[in-house]
C-alpha positions in Angstrom: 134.8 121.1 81.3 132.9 119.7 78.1 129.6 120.6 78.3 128.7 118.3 74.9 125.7 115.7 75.8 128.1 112.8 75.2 130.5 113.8 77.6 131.6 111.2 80.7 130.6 113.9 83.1 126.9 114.6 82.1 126.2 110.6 81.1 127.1 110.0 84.6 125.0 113.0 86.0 122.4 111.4 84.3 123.0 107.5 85.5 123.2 109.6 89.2 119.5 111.5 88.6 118.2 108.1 87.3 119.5 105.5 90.0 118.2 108.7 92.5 114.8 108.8 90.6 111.7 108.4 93.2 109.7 105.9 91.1 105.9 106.0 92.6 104.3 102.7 92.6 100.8 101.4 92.2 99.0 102.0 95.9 97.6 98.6 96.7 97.0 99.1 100.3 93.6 98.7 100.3 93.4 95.7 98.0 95.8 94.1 100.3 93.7 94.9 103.0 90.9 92.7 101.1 93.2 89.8 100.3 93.9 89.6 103.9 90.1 89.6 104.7 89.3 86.9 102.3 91.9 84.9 103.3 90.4 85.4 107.0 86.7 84.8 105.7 86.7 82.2 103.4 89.5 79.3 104.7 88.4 77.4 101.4 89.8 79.5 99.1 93.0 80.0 101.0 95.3 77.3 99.1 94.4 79.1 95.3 95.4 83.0 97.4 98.3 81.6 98.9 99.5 80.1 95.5 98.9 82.8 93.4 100.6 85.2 96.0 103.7 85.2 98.0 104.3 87.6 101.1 107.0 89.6 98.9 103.4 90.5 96.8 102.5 93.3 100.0 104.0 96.3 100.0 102.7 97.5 103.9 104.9 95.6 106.2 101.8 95.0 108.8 99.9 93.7 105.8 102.7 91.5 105.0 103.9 90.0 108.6 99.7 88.8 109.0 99.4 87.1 105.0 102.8 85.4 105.8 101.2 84.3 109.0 98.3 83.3 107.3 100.0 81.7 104.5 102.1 79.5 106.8 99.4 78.6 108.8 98.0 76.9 105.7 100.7 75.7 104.5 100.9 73.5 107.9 97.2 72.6 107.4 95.8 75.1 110.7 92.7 76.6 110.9 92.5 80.2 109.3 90.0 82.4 111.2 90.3 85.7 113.0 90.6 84.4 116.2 93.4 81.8 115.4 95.3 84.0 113.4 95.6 86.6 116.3 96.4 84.0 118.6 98.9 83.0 116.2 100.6 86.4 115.9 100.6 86.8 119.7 102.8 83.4 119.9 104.7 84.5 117.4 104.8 87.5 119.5 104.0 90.2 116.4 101.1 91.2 117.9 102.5 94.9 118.4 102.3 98.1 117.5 99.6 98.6 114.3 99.1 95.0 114.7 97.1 94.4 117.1 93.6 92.3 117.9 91.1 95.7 116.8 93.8 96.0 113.1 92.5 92.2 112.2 89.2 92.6 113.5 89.2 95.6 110.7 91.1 93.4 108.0 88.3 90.6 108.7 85.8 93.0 107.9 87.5 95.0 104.8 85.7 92.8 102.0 82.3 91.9 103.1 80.5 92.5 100.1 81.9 90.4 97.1 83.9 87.4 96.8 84.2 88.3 92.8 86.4 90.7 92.8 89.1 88.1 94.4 90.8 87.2 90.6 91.4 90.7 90.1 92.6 91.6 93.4 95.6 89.3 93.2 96.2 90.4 89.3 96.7 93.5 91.0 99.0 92.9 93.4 100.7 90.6 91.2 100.9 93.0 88.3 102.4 95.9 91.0 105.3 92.9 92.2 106.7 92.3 89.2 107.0 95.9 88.1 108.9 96.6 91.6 110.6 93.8 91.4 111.5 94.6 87.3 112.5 98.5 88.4 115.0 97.3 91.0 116.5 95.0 88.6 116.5 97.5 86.0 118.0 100.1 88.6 120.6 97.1 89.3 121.7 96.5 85.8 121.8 100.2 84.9 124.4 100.5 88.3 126.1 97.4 87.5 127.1 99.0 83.7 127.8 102.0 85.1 130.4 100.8 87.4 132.0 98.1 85.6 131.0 99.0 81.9 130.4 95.4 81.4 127.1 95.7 79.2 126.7 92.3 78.3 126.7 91.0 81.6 124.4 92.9 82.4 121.8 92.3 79.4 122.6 88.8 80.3 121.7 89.0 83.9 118.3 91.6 83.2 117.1 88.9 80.7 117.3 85.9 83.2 115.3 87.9 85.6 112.9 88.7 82.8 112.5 85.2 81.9 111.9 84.2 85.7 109.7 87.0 86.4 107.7 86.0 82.8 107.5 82.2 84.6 106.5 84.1 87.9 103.6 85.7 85.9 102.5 82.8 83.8 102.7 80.2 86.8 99.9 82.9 89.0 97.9 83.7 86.0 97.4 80.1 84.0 95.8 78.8 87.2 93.0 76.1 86.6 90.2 78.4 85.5 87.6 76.5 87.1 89.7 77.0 90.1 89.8 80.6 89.9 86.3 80.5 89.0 85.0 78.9 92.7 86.2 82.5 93.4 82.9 83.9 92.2 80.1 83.8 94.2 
C-alpha cells in the first residue's frame, strides 16, 4: 500500500474522518427558551419574532413543535397567550411527553426581566441556523465530490446555497430598525 499523503487511500480516509466529524454547535437552549417566552408574553411583538425566525431556527424539538404552534397561530391572526397556546397543542394533540401544561407555564416565565435583549436573542439563533445549515451543505458538497468527482457541480451547488443563505441573513437582519427598536423597553 502507498503510504504517500496523496495517495487515493489516505485522501479518502480523510473525506471518511471528516464527513464522520462530531461538529458541536452553539447551545441555544436557553435563548430559545426566552424567545418562546416573549412570544407568549408580549403578542405585539409576535409578527417582527415570527419574521425574523422560522421553526427550522430551534434546535430542541419541544422548543420547536410550541414556536411552530405559536407562529401558526399568528399567522391565522389567534390570540397568543399561555392558556391558548396549551389549548392549542392539546388539539393538536402534542401536548405529551416534555410538553406538557407545567413545560409552558415555565417557558412563559423564562424571560421576565428584559424585553431588550429580544434583537440579540434571534441574532443568535439566527447566526447558529445558518452555520448548521452551511456545515451540512458543506458536509454535502464534500460527499457529493467525493463520490462523483464532479467538483464543479459541486462549487456550483455550495455557492447557490451561499447566496440563499446570504439573502436568508440579510432579509432577518435589515429589518425596519424602528421596528426592531419597539423591542426595547
Amino acid at each position: 500500500m502507498n503510504d504517500f499523503p496523496n495517495s487515493p487511500q489516505i485522501a479518502q480516509k480523510q473525506f471518511d474522518r471528516l464527513l464522520s466529524a462530531t461538529v458541536q454547535f452553539p447551545d441555544t437552549h436557553k435563548v430559545e427558551e426566552c424567545i418562546v417566552s416573549v412570544c407568549l408574553n408580549t403578542e405585539s411583538e409576535l409578527p417582527l419574532i415570527i419574521e425574523a425566525l422560522k421553526p427550522d431556527c430551534f434546535t430542541n424539538e419541544s422548543l420547536k413543535t410550541v414556536y411552530t404552534t405559536i407562529s401558526e397561530m399568528g399567522a391565522q391572526g389567534m390570540p397568543v397567550d399561555i392558556l391558548t397556546v396549551t389549548y392549542e397543542l392539546r388539539r393538536r394533540e402534542l401536548l405529551k411527553g416534555e410538553i406538557n401544561a407545567y413545560f409552558i407555564t415555565q417557558l412563559s416565565d423564562a424571560a421576565t426581566y428584559s424585553l431588550r435583549h429580544v434583537k440579540t436573542w434571534i441574532s443568535i439563533l439566527v447566526e447558529s441556523y445558518t452555520f448548521r445549515t452551511l456545515y451540512v451543505s458543506l458536509m454535502a458538497t464534500v460527499k457529493d465530490v467525493s463520490e462523483s468527482g464532479n467538483i464543479f457541480k459541486a462549487i456550483k451547488d455550495l455557492q447557490a446555497e451561499l447566496a440563499r443563505l446570504d439573502y436568508s441573513i440579510r432579509k432577518t437582519t435589515t429589518h425596519d430598525s424602528n421596528q426592531l427598536e419597539r423591542l426595547v423597553v
